[in-house]
PQR file of N, CA, C, O and H, with PARSE charges and radii, in Angstrom:
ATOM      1  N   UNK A   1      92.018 100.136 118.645 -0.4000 1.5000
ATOM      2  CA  UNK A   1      91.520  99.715 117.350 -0.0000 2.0000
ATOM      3  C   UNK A   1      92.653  99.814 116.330  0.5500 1.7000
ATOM      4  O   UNK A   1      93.347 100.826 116.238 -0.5500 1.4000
ATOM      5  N   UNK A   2      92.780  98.983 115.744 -0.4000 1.5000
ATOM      6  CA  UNK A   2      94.171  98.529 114.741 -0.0000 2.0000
ATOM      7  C   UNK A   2      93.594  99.109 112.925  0.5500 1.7000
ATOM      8  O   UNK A   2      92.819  98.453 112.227 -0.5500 1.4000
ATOM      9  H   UNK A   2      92.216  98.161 115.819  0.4000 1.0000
ATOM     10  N   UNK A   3      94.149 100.283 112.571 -0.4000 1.5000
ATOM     11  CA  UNK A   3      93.331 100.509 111.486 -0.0000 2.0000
ATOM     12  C   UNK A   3      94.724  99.780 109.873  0.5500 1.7000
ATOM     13  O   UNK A   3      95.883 100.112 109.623 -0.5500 1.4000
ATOM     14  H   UNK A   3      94.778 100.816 113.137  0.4000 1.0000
ATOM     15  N   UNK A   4      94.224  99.236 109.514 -0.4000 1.5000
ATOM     16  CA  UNK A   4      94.964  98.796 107.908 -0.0000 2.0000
ATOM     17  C   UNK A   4      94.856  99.271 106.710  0.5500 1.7000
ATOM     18  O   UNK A   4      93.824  98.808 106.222 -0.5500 1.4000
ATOM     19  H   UNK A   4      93.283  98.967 109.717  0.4000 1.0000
ATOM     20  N   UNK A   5      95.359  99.919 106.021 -0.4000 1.5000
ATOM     21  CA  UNK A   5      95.296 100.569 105.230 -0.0000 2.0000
ATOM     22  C   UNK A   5      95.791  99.271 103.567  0.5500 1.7000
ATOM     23  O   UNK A   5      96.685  98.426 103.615 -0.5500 1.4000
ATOM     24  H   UNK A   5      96.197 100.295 106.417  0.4000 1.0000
ATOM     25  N   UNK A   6      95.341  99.410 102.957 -0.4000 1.5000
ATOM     26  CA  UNK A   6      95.121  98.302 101.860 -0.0000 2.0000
ATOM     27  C   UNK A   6      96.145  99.230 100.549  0.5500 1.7000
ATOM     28  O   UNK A   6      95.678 100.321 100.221 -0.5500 1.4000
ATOM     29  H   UNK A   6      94.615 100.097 102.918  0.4000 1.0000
ATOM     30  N   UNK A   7      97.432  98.798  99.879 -0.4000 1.5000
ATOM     31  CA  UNK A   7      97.043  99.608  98.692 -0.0000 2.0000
ATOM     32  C   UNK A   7      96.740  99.398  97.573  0.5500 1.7000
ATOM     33  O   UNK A   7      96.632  98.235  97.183 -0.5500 1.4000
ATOM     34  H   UNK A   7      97.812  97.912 100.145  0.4000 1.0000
ATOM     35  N   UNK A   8      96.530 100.410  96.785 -0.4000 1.5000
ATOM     36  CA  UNK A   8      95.595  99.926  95.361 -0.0000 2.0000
ATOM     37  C   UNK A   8      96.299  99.975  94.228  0.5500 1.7000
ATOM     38  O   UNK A   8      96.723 101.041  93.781 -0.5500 1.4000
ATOM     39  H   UNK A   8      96.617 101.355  97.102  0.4000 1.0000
ATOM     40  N   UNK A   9      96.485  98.875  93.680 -0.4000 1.5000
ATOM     41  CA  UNK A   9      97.083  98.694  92.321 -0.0000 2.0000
ATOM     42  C   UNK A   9      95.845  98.395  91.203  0.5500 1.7000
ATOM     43  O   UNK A   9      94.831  97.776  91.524 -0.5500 1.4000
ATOM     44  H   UNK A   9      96.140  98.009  94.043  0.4000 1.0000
ATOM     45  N   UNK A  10      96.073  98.906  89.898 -0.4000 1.5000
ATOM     46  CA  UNK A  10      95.929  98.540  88.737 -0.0000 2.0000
ATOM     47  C   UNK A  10      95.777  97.527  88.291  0.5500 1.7000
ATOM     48  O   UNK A  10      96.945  97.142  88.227 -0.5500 1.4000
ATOM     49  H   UNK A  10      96.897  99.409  89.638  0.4000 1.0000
ATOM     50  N   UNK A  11      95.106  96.636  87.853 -0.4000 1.5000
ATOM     51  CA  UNK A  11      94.807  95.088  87.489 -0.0000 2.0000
ATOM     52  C   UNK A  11      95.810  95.064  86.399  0.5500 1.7000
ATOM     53  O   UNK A  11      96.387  93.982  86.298 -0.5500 1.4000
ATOM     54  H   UNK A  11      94.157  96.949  87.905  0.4000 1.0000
ATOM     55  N   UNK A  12      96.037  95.652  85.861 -0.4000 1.5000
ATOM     56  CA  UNK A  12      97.184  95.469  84.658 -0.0000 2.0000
ATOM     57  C   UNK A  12      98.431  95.638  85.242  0.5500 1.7000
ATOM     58  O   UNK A  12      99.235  95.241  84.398 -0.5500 1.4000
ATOM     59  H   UNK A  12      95.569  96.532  85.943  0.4000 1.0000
ATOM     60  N   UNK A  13      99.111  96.064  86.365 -0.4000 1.5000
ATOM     61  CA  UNK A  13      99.997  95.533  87.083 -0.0000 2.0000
ATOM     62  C   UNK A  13     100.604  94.192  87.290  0.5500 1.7000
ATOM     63  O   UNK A  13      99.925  93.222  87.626 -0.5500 1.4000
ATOM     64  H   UNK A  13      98.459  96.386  87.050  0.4000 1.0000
ATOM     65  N   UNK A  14     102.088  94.133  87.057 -0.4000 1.5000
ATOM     66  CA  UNK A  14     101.946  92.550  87.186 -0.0000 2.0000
ATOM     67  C   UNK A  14     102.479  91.930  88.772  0.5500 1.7000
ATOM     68  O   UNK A  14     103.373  92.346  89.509 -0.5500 1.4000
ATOM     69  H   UNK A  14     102.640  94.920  86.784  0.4000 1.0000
ATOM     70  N   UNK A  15     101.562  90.814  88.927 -0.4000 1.5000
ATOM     71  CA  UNK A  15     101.371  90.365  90.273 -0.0000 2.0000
ATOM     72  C   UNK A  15     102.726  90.394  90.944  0.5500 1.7000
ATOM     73  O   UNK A  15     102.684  90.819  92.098 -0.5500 1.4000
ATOM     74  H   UNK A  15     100.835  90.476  88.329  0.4000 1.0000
ATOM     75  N   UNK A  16     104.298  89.929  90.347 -0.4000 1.5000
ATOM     76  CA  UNK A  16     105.237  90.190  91.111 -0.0000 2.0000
ATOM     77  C   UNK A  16     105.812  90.758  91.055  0.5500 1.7000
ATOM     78  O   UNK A  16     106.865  90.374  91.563 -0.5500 1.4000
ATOM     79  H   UNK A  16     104.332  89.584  89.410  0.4000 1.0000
ATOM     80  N   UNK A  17     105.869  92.183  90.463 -0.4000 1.5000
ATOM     81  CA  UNK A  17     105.666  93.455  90.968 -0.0000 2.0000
ATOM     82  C   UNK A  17     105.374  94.128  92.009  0.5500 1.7000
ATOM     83  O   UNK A  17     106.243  94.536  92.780 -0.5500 1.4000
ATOM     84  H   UNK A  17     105.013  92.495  90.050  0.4000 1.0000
ATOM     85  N   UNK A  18     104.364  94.293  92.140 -0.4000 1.5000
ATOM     86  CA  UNK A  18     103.540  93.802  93.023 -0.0000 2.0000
ATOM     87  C   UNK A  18     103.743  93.372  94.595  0.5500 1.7000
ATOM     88  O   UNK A  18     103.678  94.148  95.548 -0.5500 1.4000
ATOM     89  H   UNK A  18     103.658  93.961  91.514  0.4000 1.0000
ATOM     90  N   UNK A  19     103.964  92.182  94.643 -0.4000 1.5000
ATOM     91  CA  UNK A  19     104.509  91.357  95.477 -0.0000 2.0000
ATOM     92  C   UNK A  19     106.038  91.995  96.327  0.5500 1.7000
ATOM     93  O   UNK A  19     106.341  92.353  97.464 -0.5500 1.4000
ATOM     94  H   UNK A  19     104.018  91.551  93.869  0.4000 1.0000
ATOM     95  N   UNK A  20     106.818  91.841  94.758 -0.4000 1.5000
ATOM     96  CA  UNK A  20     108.197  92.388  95.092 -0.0000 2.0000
ATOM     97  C   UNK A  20     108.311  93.927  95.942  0.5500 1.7000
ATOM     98  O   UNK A  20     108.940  94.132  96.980 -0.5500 1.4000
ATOM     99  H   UNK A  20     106.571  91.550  93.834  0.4000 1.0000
ATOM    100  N   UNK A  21     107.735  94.622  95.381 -0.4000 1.5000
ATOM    101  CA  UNK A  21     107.443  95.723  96.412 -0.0000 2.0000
ATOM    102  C   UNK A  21     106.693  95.851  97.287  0.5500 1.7000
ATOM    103  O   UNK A  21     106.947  96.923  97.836 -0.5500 1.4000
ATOM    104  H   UNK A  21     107.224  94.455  94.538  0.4000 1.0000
ATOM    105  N   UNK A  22     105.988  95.422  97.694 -0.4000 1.5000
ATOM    106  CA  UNK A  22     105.460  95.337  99.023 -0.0000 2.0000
ATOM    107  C   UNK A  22     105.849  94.508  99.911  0.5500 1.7000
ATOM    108  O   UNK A  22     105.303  94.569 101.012 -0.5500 1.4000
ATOM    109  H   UNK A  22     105.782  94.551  97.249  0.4000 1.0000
ATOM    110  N   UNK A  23     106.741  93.661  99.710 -0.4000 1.5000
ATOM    111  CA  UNK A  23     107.623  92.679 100.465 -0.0000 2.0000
ATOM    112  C   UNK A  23     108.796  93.668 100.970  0.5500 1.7000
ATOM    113  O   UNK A  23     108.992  93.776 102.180 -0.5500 1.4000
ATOM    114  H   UNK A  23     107.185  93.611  98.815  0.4000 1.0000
ATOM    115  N   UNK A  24     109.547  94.365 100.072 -0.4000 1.5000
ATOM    116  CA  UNK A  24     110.567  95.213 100.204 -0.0000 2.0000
ATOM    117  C   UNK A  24     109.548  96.499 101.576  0.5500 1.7000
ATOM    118  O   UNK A  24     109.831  96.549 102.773 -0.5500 1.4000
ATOM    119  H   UNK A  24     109.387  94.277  99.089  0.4000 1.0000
ATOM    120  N   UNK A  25     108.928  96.967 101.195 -0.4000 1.5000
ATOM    121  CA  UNK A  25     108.123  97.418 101.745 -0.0000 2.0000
ATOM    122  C   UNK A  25     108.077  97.559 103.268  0.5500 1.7000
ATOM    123  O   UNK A  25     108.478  98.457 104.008 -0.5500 1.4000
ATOM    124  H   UNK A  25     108.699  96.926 100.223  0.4000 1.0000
ATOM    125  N   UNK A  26     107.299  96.084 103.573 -0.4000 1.5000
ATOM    126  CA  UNK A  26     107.219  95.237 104.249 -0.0000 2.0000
ATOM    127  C   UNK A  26     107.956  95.247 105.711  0.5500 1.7000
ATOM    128  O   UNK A  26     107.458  95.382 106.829 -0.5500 1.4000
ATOM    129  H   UNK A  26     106.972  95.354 102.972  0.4000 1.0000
ATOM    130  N   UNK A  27     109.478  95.032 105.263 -0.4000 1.5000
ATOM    131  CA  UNK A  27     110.541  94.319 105.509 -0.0000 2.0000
ATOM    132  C   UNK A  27     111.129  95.841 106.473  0.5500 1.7000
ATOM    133  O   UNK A  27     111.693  95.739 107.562 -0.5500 1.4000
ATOM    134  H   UNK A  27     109.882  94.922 104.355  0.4000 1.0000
ATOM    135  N   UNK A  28     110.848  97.150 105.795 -0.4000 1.5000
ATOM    136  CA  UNK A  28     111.282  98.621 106.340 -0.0000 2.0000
ATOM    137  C   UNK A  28     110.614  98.626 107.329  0.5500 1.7000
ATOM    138  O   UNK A  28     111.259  98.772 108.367 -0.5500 1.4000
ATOM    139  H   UNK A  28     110.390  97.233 104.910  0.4000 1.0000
ATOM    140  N   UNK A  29     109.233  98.491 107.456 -0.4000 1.5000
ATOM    141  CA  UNK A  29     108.473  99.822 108.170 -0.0000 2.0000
ATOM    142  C   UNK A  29     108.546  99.301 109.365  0.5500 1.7000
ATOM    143  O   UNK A  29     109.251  98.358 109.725 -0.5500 1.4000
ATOM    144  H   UNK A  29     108.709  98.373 106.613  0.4000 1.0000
ATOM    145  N   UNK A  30     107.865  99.877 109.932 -0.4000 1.5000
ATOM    146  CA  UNK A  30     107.491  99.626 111.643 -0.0000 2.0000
ATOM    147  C   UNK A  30     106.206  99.416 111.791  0.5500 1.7000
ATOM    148  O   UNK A  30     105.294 100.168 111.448 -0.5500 1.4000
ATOM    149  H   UNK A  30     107.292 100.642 109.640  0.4000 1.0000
ATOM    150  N   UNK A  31     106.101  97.946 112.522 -0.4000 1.5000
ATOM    151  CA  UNK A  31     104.219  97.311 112.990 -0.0000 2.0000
ATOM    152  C   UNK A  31     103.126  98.561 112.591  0.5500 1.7000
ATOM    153  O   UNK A  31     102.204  98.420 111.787 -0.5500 1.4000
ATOM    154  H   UNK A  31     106.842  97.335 112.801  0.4000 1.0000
ATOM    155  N   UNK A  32     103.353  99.477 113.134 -0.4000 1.5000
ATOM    156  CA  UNK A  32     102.120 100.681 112.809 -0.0000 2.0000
ATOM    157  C   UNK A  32     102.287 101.127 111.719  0.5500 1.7000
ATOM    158  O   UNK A  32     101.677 102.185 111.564 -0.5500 1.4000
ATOM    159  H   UNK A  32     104.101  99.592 113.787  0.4000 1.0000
ATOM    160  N   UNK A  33     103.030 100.694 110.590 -0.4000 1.5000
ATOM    161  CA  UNK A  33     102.507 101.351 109.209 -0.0000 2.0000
ATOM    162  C   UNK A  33     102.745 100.169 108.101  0.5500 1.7000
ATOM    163  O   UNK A  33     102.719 100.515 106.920 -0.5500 1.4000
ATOM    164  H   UNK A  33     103.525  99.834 110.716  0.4000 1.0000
ATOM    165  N   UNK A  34     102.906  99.204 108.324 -0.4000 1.5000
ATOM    166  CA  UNK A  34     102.703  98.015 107.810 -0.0000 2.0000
ATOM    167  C   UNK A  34     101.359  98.393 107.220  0.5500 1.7000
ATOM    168  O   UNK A  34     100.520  99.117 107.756 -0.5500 1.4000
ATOM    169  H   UNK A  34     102.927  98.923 109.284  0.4000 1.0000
ATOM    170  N   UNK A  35     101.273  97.774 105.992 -0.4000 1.5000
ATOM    171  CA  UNK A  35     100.106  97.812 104.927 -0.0000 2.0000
ATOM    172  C   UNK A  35      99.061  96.605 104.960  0.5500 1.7000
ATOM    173  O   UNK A  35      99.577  95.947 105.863 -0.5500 1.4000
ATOM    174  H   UNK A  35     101.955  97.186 105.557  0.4000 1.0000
ATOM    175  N   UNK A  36      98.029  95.941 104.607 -0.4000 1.5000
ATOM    176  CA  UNK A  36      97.274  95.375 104.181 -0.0000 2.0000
ATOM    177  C   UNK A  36      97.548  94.690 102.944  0.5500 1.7000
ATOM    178  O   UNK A  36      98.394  95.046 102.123 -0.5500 1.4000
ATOM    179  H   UNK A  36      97.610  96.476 103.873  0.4000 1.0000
ATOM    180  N   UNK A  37      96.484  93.286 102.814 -0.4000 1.5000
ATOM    181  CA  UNK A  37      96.750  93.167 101.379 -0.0000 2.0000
ATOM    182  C   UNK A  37      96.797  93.878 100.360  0.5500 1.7000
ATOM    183  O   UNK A  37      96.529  95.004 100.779 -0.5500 1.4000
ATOM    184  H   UNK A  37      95.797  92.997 103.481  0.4000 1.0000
ATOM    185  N   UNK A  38      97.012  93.952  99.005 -0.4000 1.5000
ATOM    186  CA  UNK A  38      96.654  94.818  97.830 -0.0000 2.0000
ATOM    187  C   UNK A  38      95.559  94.373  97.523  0.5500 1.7000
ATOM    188  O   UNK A  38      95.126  93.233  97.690 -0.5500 1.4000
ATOM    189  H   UNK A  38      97.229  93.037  98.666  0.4000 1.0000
ATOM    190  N   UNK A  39      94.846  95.682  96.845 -0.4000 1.5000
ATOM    191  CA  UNK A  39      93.299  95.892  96.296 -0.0000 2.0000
ATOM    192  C   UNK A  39      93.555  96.033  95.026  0.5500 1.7000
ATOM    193  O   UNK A  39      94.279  97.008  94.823 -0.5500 1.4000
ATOM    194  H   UNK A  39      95.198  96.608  96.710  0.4000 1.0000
ATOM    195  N   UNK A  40      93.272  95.486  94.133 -0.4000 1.5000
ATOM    196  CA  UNK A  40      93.449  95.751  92.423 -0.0000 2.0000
ATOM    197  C   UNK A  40      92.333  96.179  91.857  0.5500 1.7000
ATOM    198  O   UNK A  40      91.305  95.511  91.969 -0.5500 1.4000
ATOM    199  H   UNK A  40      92.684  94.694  94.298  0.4000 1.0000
ATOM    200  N   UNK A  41      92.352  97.197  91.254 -0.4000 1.5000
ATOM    201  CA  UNK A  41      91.058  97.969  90.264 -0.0000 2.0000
ATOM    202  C   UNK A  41      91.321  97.736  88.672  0.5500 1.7000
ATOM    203  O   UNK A  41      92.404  97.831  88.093 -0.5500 1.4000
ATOM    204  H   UNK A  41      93.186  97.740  91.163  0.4000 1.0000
ATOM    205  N   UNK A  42      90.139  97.428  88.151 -0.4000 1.5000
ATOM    206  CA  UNK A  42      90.500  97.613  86.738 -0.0000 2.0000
ATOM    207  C   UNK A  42      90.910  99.159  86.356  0.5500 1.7000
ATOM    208  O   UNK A  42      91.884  99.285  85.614 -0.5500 1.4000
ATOM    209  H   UNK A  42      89.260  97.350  88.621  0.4000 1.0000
ATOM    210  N   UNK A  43      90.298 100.235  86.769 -0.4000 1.5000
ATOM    211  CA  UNK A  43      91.120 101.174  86.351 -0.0000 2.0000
ATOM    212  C   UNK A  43      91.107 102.207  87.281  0.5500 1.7000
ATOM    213  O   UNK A  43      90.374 102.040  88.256 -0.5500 1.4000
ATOM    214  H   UNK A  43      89.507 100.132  87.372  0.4000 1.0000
ATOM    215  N   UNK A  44      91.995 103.629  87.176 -0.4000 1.5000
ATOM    216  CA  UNK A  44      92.198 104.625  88.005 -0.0000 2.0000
ATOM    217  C   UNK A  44      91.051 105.740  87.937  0.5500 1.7000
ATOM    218  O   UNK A  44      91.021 106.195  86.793 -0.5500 1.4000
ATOM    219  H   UNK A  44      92.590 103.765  86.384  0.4000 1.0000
ATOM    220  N   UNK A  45      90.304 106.206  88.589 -0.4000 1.5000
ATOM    221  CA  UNK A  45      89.541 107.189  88.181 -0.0000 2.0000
ATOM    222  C   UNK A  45      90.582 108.869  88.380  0.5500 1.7000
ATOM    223  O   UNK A  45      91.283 109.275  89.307 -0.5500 1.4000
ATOM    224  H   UNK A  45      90.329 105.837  89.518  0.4000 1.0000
ATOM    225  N   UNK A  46      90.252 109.421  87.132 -0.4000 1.5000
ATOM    226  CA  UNK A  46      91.477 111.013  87.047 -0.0000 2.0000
ATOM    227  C   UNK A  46      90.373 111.930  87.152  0.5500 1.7000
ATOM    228  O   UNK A  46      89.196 111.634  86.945 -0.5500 1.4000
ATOM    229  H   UNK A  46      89.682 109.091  86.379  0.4000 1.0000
ATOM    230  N   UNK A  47      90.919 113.316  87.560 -0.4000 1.5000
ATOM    231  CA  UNK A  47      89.754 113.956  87.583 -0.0000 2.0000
ATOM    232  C   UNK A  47      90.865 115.334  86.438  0.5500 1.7000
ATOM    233  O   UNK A  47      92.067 115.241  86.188 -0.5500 1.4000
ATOM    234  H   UNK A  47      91.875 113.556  87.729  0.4000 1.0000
ATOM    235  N   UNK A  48      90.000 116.343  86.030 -0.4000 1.5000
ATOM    236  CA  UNK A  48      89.964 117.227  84.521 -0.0000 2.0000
ATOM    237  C   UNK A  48      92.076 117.155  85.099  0.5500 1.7000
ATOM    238  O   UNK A  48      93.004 116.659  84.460 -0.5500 1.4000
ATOM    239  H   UNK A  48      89.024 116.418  86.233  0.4000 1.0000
ATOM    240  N   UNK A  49      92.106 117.787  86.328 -0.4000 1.5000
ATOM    241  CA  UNK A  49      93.520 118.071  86.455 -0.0000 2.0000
ATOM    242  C   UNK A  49      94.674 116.928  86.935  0.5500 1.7000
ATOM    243  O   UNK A  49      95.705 117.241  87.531 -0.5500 1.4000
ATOM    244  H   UNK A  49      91.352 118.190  86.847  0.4000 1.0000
ATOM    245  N   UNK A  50      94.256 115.354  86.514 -0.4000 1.5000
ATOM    246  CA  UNK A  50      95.192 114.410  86.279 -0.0000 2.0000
ATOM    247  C   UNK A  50      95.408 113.692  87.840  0.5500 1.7000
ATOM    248  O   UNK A  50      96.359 112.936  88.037 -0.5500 1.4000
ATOM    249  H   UNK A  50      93.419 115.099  86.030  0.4000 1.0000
ATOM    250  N   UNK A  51      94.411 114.021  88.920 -0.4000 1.5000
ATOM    251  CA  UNK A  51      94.419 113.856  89.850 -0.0000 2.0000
ATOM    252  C   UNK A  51      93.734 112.471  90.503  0.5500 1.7000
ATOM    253  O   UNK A  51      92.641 112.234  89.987 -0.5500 1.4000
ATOM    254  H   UNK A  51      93.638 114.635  88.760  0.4000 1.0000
ATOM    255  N   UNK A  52      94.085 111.639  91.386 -0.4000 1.5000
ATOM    256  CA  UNK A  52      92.943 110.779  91.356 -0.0000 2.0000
ATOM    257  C   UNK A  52      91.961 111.129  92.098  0.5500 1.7000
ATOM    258  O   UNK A  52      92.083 111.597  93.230 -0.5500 1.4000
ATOM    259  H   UNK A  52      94.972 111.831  91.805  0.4000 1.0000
ATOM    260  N   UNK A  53      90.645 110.873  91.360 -0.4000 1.5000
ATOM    261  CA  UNK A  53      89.521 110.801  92.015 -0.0000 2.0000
ATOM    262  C   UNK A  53      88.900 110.174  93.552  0.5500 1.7000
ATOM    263  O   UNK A  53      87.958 109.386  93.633 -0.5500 1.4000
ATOM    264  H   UNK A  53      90.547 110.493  90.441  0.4000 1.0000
ATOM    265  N   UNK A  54      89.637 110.707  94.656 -0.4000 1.5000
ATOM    266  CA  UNK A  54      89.589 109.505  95.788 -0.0000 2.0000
ATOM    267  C   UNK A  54      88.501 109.516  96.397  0.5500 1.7000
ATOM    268  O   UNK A  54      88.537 109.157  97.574 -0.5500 1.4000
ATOM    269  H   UNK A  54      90.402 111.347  94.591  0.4000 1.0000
ATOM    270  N   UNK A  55      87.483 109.835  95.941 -0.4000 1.5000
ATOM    271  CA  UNK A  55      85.888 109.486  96.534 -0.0000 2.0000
ATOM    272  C   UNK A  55      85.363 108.919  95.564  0.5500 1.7000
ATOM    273  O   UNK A  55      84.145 108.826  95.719 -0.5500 1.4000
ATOM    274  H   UNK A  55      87.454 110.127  94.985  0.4000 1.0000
ATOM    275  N   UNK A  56      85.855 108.352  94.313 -0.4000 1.5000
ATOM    276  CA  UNK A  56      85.224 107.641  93.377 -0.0000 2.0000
ATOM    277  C   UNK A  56      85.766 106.239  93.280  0.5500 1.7000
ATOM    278  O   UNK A  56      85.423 105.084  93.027 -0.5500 1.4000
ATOM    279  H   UNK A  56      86.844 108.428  94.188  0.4000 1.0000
ATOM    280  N   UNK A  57      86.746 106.938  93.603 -0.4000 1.5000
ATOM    281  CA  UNK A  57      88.174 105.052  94.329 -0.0000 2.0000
ATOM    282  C   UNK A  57      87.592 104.616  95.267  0.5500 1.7000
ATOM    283  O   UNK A  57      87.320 103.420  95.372 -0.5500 1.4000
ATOM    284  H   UNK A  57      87.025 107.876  93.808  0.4000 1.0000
ATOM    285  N   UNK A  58      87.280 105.522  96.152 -0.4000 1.5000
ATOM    286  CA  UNK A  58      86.276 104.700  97.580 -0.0000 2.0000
ATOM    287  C   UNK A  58      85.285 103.650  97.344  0.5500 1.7000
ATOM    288  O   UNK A  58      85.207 102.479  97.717 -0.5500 1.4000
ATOM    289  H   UNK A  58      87.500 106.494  96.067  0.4000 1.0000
ATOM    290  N   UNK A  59      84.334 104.628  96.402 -0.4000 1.5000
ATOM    291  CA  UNK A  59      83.366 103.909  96.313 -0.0000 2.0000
ATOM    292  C   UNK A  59      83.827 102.532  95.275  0.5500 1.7000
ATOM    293  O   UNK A  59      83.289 101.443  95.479 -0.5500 1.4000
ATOM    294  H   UNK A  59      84.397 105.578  96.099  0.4000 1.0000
ATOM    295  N   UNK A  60      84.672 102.665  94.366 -0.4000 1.5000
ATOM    296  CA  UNK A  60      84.592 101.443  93.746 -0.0000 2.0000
ATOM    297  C   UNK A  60      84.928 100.475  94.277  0.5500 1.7000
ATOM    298  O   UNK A  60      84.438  99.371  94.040 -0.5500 1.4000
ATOM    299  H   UNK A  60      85.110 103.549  94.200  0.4000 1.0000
ATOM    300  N   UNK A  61      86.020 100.747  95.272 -0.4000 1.5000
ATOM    301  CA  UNK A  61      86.392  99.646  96.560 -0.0000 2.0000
ATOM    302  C   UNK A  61      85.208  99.049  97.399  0.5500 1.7000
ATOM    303  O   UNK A  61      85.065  97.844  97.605 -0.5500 1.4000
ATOM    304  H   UNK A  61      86.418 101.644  95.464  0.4000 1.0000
ATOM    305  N   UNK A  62      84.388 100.026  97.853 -0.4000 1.5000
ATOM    306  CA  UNK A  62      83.449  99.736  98.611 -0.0000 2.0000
ATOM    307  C   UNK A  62      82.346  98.864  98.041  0.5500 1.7000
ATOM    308  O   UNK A  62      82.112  97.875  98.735 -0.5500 1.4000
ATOM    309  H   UNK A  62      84.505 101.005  97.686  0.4000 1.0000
ATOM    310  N   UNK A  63      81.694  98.976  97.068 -0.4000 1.5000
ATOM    311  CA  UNK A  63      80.909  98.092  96.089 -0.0000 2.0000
ATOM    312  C   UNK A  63      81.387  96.760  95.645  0.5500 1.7000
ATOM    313  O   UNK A  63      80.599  95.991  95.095 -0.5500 1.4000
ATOM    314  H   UNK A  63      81.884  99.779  96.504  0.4000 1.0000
ATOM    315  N   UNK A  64      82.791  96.394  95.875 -0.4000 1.5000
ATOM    316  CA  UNK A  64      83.431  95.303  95.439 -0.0000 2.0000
ATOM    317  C   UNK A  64      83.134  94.460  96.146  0.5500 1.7000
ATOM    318  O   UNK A  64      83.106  93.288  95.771 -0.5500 1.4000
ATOM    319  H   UNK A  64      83.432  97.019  96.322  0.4000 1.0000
ATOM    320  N   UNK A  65      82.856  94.812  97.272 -0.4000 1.5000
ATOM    321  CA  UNK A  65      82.591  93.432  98.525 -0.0000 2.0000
ATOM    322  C   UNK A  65      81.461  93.309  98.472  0.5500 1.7000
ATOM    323  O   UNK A  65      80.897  92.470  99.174 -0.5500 1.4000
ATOM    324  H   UNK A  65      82.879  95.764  97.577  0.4000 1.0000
TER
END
């Protein structure tokens, strides 16, 4: 089973940005850690200590589809 990992940018990010680094990216790794498309969120969820919220990122990913 081939798992892909997606990463998540900021909608206020600009697209070739973006692009440009994950191409660079890209171009390094090795077949098994090669990334997925990018996922763009309107915003980051932080929690009190500046951390991201990654069960609240989940879910906003998950509801998107």
């Amino acid at each position: 089973m081939k798992v892909c990992f997606s990463p998540i940018w900021k909608a206020t990010v600009d697209p070739r940005v973006i692009e440009t680094t994950l191409a660079c990216y890209q171009r390094l790794a090795p077949g098994f850690r090669r990334l997925g498309p990018p996922v763009r969120v309107d915003f980051l969820p932080f929690g009190e200590l500046g951390k991201i919220r990654r069960k609240a990122l989940a879910e906003m990913i998950r509801n998107r589809a």
